[in-house]
C-alpha positions in Angstrom: -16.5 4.9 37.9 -13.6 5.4 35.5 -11.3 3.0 33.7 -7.8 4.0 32.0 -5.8 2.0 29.7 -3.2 2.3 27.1 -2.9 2.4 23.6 -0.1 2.9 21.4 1.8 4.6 24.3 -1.2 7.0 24.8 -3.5 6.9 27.7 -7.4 6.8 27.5 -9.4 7.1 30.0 -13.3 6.4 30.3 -15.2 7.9 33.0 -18.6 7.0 33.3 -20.9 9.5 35.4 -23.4 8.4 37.5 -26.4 11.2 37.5 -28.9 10.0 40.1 -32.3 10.7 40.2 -32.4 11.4 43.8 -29.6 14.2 43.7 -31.7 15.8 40.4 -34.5 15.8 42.5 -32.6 17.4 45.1 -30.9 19.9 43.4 -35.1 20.4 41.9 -36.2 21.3 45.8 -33.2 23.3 46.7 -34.2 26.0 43.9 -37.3 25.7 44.5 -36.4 26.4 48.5 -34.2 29.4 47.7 -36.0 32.5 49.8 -35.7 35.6 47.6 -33.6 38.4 48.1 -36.0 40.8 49.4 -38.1 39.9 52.5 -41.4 39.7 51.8 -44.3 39.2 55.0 -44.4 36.5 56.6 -47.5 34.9 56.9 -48.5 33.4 60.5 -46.7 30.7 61.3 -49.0 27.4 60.5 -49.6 24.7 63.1 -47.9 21.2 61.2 -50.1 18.1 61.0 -48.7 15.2 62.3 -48.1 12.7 58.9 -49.8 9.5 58.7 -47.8 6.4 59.3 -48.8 5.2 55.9 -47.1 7.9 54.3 -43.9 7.3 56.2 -43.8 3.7 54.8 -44.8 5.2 51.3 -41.6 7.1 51.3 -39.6 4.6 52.1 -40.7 2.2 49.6 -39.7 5.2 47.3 -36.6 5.6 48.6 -35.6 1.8 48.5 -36.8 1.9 44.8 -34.8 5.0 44.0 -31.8 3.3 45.2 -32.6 0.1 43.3 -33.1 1.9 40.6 -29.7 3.8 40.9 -27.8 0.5 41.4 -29.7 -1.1 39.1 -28.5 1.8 36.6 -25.2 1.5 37.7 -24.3 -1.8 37.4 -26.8 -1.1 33.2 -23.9 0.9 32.8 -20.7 -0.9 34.1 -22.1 -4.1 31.8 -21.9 -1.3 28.6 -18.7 0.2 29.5 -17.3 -3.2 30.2 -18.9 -4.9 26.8 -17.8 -1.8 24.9 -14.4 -2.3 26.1 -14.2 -6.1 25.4 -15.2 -5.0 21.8 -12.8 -2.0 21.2 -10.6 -4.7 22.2 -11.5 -7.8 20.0 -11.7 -5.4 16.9 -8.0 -3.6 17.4 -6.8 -7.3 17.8 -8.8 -8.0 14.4 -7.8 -5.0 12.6 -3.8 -5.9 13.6 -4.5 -9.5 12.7 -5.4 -8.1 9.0 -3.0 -6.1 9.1 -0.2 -8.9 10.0 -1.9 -10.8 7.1 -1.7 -7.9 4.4 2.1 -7.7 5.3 2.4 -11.4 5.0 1.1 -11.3 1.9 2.5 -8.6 0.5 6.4 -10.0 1.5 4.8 -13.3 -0.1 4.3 -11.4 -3.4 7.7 -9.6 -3.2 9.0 -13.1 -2.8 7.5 -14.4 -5.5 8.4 -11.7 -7.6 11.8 -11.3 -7.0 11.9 -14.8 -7.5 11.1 -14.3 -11.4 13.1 -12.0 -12.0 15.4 -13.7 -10.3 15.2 -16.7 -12.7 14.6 -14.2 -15.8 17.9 -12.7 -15.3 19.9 -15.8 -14.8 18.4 -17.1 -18.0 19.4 -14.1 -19.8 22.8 -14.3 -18.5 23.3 -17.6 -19.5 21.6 -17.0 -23.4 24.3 -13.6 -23.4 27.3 -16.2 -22.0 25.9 -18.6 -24.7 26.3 -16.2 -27.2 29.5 -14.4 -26.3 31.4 -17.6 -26.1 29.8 -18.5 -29.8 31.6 -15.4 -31.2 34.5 -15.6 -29.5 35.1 -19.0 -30.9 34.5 -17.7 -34.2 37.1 -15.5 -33.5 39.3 -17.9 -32.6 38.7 -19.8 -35.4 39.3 -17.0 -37.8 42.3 -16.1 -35.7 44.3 -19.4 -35.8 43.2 -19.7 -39.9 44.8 -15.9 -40.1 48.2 -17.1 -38.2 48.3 -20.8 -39.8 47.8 -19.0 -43.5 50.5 -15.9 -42.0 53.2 -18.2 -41.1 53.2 -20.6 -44.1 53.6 -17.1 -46.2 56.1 -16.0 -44.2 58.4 -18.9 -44.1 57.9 -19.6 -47.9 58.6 -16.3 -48.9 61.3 -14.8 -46.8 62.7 -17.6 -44.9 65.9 -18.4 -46.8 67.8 -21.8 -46.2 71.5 -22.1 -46.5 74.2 -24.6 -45.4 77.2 -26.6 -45.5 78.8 -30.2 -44.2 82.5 -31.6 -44.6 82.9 -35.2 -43.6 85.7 -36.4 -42.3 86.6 -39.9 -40.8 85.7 -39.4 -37.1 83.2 -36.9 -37.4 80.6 -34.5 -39.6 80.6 -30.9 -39.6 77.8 -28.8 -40.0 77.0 -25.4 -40.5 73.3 -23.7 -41.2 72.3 -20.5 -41.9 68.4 -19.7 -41.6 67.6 -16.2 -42.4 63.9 -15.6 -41.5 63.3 -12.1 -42.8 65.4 -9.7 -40.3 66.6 -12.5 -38.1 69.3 -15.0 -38.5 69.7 -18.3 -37.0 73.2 -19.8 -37.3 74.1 -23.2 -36.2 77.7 -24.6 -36.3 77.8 -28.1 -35.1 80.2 -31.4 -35.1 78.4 -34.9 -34.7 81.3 -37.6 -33.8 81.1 -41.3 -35.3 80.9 -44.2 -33.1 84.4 -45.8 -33.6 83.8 -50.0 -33.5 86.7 -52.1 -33.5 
């Protein structure tokens, strides 16, 4: 009696071996029944008795036990091999049922840690934006009080001013010079008057 299955891509197989107690006892009267090699005298041969009838049934009886006994064995052994199996097979299903639950948890974990971080990181980024944009307006700040503070000492101290009308009846004339340091701004113009009659 013999049972294969498979596991993980490998094979098993379990052979159970029935040892009887008739073919021990067999193998028990065959030795025993080996003649030896060298002849030895024979004695006369002996006149055989015939066997009582009640023997006859005797060794039936035996016989029918031996064979209950042998299938009782059998099928002893077959209930074993088959609740052996049943529980090889309910603990691998356990063992990859812990297993599926140590990997959930652990991803739940990873989860929940990456999650943190996750939410550390972004708060950091916003305290460094936070801060960043704090300075930089300071900067500005300083920057435009450098330019306003530049520009009024530049146009009071180099920017120089200059110019000259004539009126006449119909129109006025104008002419303006602005020097600002290297560059010069001339502007010639002639504004007409409205004429009423």
């Amino acid at each position: 009696m013999g049972i294969q299955f498979c596991k993980d891509g490998h094979v098993c197989q379990i052979v159970v071996e029935d040892v009887d107690e008739t073919t021990l006892l067999r193998e028990a009267k065959k030795k025993k029944k080996k003649k030896p090699e060298t002849p030895l005298p024979q004695p006369p041969p002996q006149v055989k008795k015939p066997k009582p009838p009640k023997k006859v049934v005797i060794s039936n009886e035996l016989q029918a036990i031996k064979i209950q006994a042998w299938w009782r064995g059998t099928l002893v052994r077959r209930t074993l091999l088959h609740a052996a199996l049943r529980a090889w097979i309910i603990q691998y299903w356990w063992k990859q049922k812990l297993v599926e639950l140590l990997e959930k948890k652990r991803r739940a974990m990873l989860q929940y840690y990456a999650q943190k971080k996750w939410a550390v990181v972004r708060l950091q980024s916003w305290v460094r934006m936070w801060r960043v944009r704090v300075r930089y307006r300071r900067l500005l700040h300083a920057v435009r009080i450098i330019q306003v503070y530049w520009r009024w000492h530049n146009c009071h101290t180099r920017g120089i001013f200059r110019g000259s009308y004539e009126l006449t009846a119909s129109q006025l004339g104008l002419e303006l010079e602005i020097f600002l340091g290297s560059h010069i701004c001339r502007i010639t113009d002639c504004i007409p008057f409205p004429i009423k009659t």
